[in-house]
DRENDO-1510 file (C-alpha; in Angstrom, 1 decimal, always signed):
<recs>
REC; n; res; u; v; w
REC; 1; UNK; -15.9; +0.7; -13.4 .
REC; 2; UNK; -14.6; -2.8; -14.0 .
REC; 3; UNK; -15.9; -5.6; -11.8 .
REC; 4; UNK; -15.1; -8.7; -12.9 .
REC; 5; UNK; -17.5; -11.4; -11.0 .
REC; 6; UNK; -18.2; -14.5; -12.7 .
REC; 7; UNK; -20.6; -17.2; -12.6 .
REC; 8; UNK; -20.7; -19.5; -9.7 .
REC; 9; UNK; -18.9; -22.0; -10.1 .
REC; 10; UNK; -19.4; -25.4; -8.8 .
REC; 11; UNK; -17.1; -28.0; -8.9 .
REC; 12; UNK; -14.4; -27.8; -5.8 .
REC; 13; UNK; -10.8; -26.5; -6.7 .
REC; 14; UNK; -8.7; -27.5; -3.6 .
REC; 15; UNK; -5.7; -26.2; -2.5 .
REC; 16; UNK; -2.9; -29.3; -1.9 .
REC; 17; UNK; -0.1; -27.6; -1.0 .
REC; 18; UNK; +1.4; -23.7; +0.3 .
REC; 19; UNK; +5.0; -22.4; +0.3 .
REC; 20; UNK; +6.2; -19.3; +1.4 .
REC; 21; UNK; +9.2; -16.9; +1.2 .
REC; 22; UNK; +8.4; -13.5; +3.5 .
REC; 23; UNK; +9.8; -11.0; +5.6 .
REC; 24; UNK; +9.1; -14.0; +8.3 .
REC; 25; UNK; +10.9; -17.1; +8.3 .
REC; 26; UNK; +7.9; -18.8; +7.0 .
REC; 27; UNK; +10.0; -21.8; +5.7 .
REC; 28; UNK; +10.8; -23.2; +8.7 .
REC; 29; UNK; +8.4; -26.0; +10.2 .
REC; 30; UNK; +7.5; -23.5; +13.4 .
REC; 31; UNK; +7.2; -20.8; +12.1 .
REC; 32; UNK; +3.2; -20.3; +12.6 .
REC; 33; UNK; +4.2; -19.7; +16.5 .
REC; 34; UNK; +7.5; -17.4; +15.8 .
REC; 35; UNK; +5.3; -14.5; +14.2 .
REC; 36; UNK; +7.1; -11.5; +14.8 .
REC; 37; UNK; +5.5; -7.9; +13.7 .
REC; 38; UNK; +7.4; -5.1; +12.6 .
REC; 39; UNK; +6.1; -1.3; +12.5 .
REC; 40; UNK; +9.4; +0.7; +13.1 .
REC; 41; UNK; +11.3; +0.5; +9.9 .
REC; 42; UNK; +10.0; +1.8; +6.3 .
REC; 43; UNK; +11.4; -1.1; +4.5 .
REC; 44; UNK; +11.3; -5.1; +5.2 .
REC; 45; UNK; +13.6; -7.2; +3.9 .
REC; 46; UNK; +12.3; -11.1; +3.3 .
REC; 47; UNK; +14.5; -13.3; +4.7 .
REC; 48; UNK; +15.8; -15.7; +1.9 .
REC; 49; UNK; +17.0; -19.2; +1.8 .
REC; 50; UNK; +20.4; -20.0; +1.3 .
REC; 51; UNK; +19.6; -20.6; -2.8 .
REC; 52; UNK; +22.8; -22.8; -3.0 .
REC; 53; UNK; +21.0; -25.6; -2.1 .
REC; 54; UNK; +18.2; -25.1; -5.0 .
REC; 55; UNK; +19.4; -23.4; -7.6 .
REC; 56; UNK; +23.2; -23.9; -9.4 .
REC; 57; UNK; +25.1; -20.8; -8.0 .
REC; 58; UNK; +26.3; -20.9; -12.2 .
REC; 59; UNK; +22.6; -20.1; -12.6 .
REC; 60; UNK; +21.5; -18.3; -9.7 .
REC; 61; UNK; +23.8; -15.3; -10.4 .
REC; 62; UNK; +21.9; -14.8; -13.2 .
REC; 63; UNK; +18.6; -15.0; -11.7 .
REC; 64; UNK; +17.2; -11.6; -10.2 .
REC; 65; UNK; +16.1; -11.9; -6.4 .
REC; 66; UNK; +12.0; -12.7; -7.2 .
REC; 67; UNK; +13.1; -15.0; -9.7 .
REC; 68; UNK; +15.3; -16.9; -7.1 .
REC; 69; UNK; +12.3; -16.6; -4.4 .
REC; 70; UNK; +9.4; -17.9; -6.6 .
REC; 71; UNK; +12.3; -20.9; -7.9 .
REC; 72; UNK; +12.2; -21.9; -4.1 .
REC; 73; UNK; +9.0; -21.3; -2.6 .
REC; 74; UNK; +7.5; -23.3; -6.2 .
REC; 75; UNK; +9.8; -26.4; -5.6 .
REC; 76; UNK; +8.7; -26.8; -1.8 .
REC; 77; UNK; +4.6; -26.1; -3.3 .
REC; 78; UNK; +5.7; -28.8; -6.1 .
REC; 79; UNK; +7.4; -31.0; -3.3 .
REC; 80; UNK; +4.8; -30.8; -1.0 .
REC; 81; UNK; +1.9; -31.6; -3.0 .
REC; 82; UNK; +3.7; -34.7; -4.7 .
REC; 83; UNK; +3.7; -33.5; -8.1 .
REC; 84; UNK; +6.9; -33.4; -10.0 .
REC; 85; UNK; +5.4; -31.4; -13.6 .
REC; 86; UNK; +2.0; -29.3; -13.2 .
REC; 87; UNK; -0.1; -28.8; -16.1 .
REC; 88; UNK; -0.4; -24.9; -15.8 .
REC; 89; UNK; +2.3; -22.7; -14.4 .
REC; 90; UNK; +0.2; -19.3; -13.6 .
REC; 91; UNK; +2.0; -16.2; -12.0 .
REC; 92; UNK; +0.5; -13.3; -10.5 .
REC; 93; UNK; +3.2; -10.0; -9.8 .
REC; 94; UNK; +2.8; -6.5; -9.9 .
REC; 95; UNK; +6.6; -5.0; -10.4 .
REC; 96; UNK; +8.0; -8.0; -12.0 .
REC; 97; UNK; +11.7; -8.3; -12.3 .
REC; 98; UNK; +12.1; -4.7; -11.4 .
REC; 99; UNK; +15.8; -5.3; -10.5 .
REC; 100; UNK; +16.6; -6.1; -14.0 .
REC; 101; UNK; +14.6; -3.5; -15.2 .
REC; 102; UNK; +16.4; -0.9; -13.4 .
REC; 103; UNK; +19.6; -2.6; -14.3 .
REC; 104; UNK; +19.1; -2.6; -18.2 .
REC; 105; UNK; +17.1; +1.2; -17.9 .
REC; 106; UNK; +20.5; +2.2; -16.2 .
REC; 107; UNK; +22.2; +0.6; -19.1 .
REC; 108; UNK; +20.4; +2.7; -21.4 .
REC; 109; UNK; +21.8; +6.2; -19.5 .
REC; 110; UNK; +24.8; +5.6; -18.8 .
REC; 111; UNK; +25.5; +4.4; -22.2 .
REC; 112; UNK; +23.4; +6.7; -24.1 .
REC; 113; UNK; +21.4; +4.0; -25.8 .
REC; 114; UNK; +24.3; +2.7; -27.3 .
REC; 115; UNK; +25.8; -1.0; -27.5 .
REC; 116; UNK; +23.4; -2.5; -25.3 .
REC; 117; UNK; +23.6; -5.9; -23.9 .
REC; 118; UNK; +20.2; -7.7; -24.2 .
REC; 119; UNK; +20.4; -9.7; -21.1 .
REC; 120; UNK; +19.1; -7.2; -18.6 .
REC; 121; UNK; +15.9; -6.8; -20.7 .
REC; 122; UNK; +15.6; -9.9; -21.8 .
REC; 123; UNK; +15.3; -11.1; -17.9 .
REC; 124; UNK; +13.6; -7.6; -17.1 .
REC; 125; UNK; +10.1; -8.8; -18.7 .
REC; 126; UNK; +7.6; -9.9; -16.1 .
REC; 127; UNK; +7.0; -13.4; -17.4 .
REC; 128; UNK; +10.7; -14.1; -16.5 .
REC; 129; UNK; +9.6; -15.5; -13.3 .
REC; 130; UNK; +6.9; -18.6; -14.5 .
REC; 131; UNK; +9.2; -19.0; -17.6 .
REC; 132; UNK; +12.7; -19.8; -15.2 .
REC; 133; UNK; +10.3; -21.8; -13.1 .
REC; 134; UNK; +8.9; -24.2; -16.2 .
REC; 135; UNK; +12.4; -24.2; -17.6 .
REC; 136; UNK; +14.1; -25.7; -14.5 .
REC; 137; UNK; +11.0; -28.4; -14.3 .
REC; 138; UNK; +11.1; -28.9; -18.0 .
REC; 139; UNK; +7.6; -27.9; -18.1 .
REC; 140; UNK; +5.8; -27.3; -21.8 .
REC; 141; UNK; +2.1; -26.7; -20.4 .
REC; 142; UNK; +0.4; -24.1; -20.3 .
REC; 143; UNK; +2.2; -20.8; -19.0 .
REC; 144; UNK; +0.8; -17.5; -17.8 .
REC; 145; UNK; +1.9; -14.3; -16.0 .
REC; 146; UNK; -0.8; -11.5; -14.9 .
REC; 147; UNK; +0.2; -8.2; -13.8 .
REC; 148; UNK; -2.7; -6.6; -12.4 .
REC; 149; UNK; -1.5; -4.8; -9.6 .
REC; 150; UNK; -2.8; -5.8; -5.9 .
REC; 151; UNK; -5.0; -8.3; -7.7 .
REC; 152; UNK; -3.0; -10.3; -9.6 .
REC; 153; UNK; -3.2; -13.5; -7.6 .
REC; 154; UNK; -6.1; -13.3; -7.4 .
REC; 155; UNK; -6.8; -13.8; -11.6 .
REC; 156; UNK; -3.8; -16.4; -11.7 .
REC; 157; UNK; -6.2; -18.2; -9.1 .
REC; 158; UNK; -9.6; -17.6; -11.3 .
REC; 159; UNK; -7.3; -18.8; -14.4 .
REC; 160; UNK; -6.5; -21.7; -12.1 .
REC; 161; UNK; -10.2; -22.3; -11.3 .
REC; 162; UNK; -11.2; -22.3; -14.4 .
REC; 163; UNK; -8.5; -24.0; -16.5 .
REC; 164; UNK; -9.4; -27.0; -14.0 .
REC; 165; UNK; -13.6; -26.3; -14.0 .
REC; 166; UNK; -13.0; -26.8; -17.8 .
REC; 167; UNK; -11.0; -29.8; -17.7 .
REC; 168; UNK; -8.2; -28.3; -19.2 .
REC; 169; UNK; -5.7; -29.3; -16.2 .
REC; 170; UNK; -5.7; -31.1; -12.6 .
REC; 171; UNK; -2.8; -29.4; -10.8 .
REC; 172; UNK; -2.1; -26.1; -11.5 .
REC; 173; UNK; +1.1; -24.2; -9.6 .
REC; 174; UNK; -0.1; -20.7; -9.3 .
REC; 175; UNK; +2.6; -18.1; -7.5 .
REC; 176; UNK; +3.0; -14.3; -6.8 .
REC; 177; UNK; +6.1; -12.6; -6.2 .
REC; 178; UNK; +7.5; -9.0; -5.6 .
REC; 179; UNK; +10.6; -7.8; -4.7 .
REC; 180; UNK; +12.1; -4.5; -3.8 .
REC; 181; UNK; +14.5; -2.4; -5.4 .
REC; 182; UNK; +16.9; +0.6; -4.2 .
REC; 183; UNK; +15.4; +3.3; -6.5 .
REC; 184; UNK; +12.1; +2.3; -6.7 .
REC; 185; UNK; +12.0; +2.4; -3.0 .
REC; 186; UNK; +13.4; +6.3; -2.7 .
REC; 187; UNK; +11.1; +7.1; -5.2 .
REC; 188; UNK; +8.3; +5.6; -3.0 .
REC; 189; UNK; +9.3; +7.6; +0.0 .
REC; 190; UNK; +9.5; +10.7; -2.1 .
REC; 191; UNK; +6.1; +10.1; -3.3 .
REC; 192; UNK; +4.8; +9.2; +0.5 .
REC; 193; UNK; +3.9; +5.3; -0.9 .
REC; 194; UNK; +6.2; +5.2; +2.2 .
REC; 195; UNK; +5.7; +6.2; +5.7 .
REC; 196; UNK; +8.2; +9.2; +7.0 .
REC; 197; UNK; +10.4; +8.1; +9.0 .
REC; 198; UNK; +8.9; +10.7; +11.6 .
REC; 199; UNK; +5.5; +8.6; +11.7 .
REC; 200; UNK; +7.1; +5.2; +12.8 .
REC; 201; UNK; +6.4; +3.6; +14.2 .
REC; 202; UNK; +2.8; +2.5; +12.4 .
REC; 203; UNK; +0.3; +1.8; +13.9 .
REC; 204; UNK; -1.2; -0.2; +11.6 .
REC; 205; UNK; -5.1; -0.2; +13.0 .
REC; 206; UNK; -5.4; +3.2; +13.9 .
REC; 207; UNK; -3.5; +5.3; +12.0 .
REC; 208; UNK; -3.8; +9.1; +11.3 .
REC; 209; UNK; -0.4; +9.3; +8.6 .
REC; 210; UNK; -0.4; +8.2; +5.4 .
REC; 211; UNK; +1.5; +5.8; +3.7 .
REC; 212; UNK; +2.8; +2.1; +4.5 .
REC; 213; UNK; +5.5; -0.1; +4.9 .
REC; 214; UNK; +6.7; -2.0; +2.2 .
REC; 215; UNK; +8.1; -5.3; +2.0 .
REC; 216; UNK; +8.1; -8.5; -0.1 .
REC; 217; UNK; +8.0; -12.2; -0.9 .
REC; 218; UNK; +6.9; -15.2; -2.6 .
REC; 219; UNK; +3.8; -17.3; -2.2 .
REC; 220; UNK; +3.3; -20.4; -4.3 .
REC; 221; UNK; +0.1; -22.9; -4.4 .
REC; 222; UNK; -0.8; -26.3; -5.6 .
REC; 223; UNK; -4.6; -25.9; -6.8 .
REC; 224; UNK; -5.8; -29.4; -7.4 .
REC; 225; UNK; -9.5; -30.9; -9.0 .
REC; 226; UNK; -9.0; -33.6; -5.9 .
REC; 227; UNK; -8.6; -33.3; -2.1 .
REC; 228; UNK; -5.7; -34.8; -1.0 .
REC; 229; UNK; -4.1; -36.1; +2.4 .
REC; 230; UNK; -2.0; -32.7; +2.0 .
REC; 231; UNK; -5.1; -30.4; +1.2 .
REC; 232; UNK; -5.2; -27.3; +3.0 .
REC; 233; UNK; -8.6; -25.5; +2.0 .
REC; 234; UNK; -11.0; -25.5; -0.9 .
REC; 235; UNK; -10.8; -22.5; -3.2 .
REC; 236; UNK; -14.9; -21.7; -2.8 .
REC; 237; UNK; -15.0; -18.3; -5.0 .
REC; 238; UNK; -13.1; -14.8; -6.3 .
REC; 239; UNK; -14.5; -11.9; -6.7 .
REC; 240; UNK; -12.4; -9.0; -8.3 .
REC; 241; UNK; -13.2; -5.1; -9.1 .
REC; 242; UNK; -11.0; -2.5; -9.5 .
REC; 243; UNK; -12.5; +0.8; -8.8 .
REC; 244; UNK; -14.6; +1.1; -5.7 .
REC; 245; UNK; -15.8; +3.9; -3.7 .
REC; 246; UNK; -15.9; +3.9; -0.1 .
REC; 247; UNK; -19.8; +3.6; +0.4 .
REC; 248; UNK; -20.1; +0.8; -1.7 .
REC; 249; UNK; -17.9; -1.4; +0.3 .
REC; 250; UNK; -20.7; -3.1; +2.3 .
REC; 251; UNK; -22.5; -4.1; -0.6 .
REC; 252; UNK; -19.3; -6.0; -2.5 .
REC; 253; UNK; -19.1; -8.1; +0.5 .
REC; 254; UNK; -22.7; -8.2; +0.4 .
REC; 255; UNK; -23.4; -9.3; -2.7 .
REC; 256; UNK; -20.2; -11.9; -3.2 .
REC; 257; UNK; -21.6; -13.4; +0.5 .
REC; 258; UNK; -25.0; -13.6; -1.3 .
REC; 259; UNK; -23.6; -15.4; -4.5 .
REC; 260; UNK; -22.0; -18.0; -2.4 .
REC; 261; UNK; -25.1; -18.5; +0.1 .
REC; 262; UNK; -23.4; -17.2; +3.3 .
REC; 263; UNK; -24.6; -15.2; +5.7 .
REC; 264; UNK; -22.1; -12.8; +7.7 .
REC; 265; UNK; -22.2; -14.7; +10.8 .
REC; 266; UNK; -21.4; -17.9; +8.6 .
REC; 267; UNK; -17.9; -16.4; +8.1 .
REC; 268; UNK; -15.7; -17.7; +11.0 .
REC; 269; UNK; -13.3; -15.1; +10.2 .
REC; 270; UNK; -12.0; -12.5; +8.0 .
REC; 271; UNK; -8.7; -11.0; +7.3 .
REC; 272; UNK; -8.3; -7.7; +6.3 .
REC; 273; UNK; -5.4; -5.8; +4.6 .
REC; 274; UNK; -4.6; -3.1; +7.3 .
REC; 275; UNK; -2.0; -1.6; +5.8 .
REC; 276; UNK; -1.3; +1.5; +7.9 .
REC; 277; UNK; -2.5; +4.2; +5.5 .
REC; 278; UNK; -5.0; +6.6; +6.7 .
REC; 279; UNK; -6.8; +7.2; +3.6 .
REC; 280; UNK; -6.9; +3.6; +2.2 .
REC; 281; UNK; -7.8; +1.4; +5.4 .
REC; 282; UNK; -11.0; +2.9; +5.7 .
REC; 283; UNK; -12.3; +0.6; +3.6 .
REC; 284; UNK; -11.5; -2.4; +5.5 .
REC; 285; UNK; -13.0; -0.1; +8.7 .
REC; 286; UNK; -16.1; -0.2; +7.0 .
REC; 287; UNK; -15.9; -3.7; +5.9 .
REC; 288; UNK; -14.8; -5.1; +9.0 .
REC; 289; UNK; -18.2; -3.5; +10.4 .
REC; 290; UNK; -20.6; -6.6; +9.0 .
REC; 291; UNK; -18.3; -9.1; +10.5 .
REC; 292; UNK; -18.7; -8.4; +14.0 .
REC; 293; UNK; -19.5; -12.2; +15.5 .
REC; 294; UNK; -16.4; -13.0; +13.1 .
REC; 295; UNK; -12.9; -13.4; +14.1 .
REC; 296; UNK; -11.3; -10.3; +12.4 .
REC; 297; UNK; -7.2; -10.9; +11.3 .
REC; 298; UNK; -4.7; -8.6; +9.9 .
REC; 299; UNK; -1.6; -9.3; +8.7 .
REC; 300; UNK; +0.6; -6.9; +7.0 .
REC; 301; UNK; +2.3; -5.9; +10.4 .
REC; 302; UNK; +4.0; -9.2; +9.4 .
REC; 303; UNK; +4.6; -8.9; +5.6 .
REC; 304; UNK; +4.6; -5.2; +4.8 .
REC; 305; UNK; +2.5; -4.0; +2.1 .
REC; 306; UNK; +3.7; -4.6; -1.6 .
REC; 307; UNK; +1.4; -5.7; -4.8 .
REC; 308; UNK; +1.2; -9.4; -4.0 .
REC; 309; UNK; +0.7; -9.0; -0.1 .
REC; 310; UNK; -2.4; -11.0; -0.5 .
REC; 311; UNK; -0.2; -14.1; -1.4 .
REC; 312; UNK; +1.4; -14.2; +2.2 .
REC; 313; UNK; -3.1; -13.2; +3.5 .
REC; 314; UNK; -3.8; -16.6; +1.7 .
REC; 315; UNK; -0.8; -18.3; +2.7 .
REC; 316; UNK; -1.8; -17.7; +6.2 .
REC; 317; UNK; -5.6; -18.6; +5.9 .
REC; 318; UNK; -4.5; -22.3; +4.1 .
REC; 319; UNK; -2.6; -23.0; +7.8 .
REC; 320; UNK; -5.4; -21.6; +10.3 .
REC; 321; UNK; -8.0; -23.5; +8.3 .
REC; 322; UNK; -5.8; -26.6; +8.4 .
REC; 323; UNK; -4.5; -26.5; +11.8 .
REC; 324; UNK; -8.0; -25.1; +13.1 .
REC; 325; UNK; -5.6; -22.4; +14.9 .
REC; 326; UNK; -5.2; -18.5; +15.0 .
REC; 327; UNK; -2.3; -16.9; +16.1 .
REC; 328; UNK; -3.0; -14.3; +18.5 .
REC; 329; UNK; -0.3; -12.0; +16.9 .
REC; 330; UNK; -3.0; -11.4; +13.9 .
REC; 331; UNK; -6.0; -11.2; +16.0 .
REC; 332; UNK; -8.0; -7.7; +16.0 .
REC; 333; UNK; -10.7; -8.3; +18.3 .
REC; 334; UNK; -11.0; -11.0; +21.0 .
REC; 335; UNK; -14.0; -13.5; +18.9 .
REC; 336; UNK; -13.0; -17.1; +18.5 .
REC; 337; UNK; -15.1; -19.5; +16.6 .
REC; 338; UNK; -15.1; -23.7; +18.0 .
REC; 339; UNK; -14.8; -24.6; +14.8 .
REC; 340; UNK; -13.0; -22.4; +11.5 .
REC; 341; UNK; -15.1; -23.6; +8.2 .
REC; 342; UNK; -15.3; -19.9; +6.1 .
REC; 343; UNK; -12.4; -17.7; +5.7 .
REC; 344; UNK; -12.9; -14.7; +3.7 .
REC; 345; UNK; -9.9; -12.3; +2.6 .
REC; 346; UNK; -10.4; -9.0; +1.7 .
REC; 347; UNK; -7.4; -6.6; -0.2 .
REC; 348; UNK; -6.7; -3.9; -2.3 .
REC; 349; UNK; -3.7; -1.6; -2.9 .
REC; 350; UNK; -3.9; +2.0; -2.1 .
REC; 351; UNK; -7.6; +1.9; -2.6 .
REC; 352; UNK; -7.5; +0.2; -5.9 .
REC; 353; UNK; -8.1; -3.2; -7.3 .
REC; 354; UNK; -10.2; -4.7; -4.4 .
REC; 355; UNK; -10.6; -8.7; -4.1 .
REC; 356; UNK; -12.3; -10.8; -1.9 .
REC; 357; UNK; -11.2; -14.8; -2.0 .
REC; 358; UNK; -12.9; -17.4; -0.4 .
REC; 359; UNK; -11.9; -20.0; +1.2 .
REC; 360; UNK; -13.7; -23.4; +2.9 .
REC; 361; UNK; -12.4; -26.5; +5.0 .
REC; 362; UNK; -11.1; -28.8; +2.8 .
</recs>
């Protein structure tokens, strides 16, 4: 089993700024009271910007959808936080640029692996996404992509951590971004990733089907060495593993709550992946078990599951910690602490790659 779970570390990382592109309209000023869930369709779409006013449309026809999303959501992270060049561009995505993948492994049928342009697979490789972004900011620092599944935020944040811990850099960008495609998504369904249509809608707590529904988005953060005016929440610790069985839940919350000298009523809330799937959301069941005098949040009914899901989680978490507010559309039970100081997120994919971030009152 790998469990990757690294010294404490102690000097504060904050985070300065948060931008996000999702299947809410989380660019918009208000959109923290406009939450609006969705459990009847299999698929959610994110609703997009009009790029036009971002990106060159000479270049944005070029640019596959995440590639456009993460271009966006970066420059209002970048924007916000008052920095015009980071010194570390880290990525997190599972799928990539699968648009351009499919687009260039079509290529390769329909022409029989013949006279291939390189284009597609040139912008099909999954480093596409923090390379367009340090091109368009003229960025030569350090540049990163990790591809770990549900967990690959969270190691571009542990990079983050630790590339400022060290010294090495004092604002870091760090993203993750997915986006759906047409034949990866029938495949999905064929494969039940998917709910049938025939067990919408989800119901996303209590469910007895498997399978979930799938959406996508950007989420981009400015990690800092120094709290700011804009400061949002301090990163405290990450804890990563990515096999896990179902009776050791408990004691990787346990033992990560014991690192960081918490007790379980010290977490003022928690949010948990429900996702909708049977099988998988035990494990938050079971989780969600120690925090009983905790506020207990989910959130995919309002981003859809997909790799980087947890981007939109910690997205989410920055805003309640900073406005001291939950909105009631997340809430699971009915506890409310006076004051929000420790938010802990818990995630996984499908049972896999499990991660627990978290995060402090800046």
């Amino acid at each position: 089993m790998f469990n990757l779970n690294f010294f404490k570390i102690v000097s504060a990382v904050y985070i300065n700024s948060v931008a996000c592109i999702s299947v809410q309209d989380t660019l918009n000023e208000n959109f923290f009271q406009n939450l609006k869930p969705e459990n009847s369709s299999q698929v959610l779409k994110a609703i997009e910007p009009n790029y036009k006013e971002f990106i060159p449309p000479a270049a944005s026809r070029r640019m596959s959808k995440t590639v456009k999303m993460s271009s966006v959501a970066s420059q209002y992270a970048l924007k916000e936080a008052g920095i015009e060049n980071p010194d570390a561009i880290i990525v997190g995505t599972g799928m990539g640029c699968s648009q351009d993948s499919e687009k260039f492994l079509k290529n390769v049928i329909e022409n029989n692996e013949e006279f291939l342009t390189p284009t597609y697979f040139i912008q099909s490789t999954h480093n596409t996404v923090s390379g367009q972004i340090a091109l368009g900011l003229q960025c030569h620092a350090y540049n990163f992509t990790y591809v770990n599944t549900s967990s690959s935020l969270e190691f571009s944040m542990l990079d983050a951590k630790l590339q400022i811990n060290d010294g090495e850099a004092e604002n870091v960008l760090v993203g993750s971004t997915d986006e759906q495609t047409e034949r990866t998504m029938k495949l999905y369904k064929l494969n039940n990733t998917i709910k049938k249509e025939d067990n919408l809608p989800a119901a996303y707590l209590n469910s007895t089907s498997e399978g979930v529904i799938w959406g996508e988005g950007a989420s981009f953060f400015v990690l800092g060495k120094d709290k700011t005016d804009t400061s949002y929440a301090q990163l405290t610790d990450i804890k990563i593993c990515n096999k896990l069985e179902l009776t050791e839940t408990r004691q990787f919350i346990g033992d990560f709550l014991v690192k960081n000298n918490l007790k379980n009523d010290e977490i003022d809330t928690v949010i948990l992946g429900f996702s909708g799937d049977s099988e998988s959301d035990r494990y938050y069941k079971n989780a969600s078990e120690l925090f009983q005098n905790s506020s207990q949040l989910y959130y995919k009914h309002l981003s859809g599951e997909f790799n980087t899901a947890s981007g939109f989680s910690t997205f989410m978490a920055c805003h309640i910690l900073k406005n001291q507010e939950i909105p009631e559309v997340m809430m699971i039970n009915s506890v409310k602490k006076k004051e929000l100081k420790n938010i802990l997120l818990y995630n996984h994919l499908g049972g896999n790659d499990h991660s627990l971030v978290l995060l402090k009152k800046a």
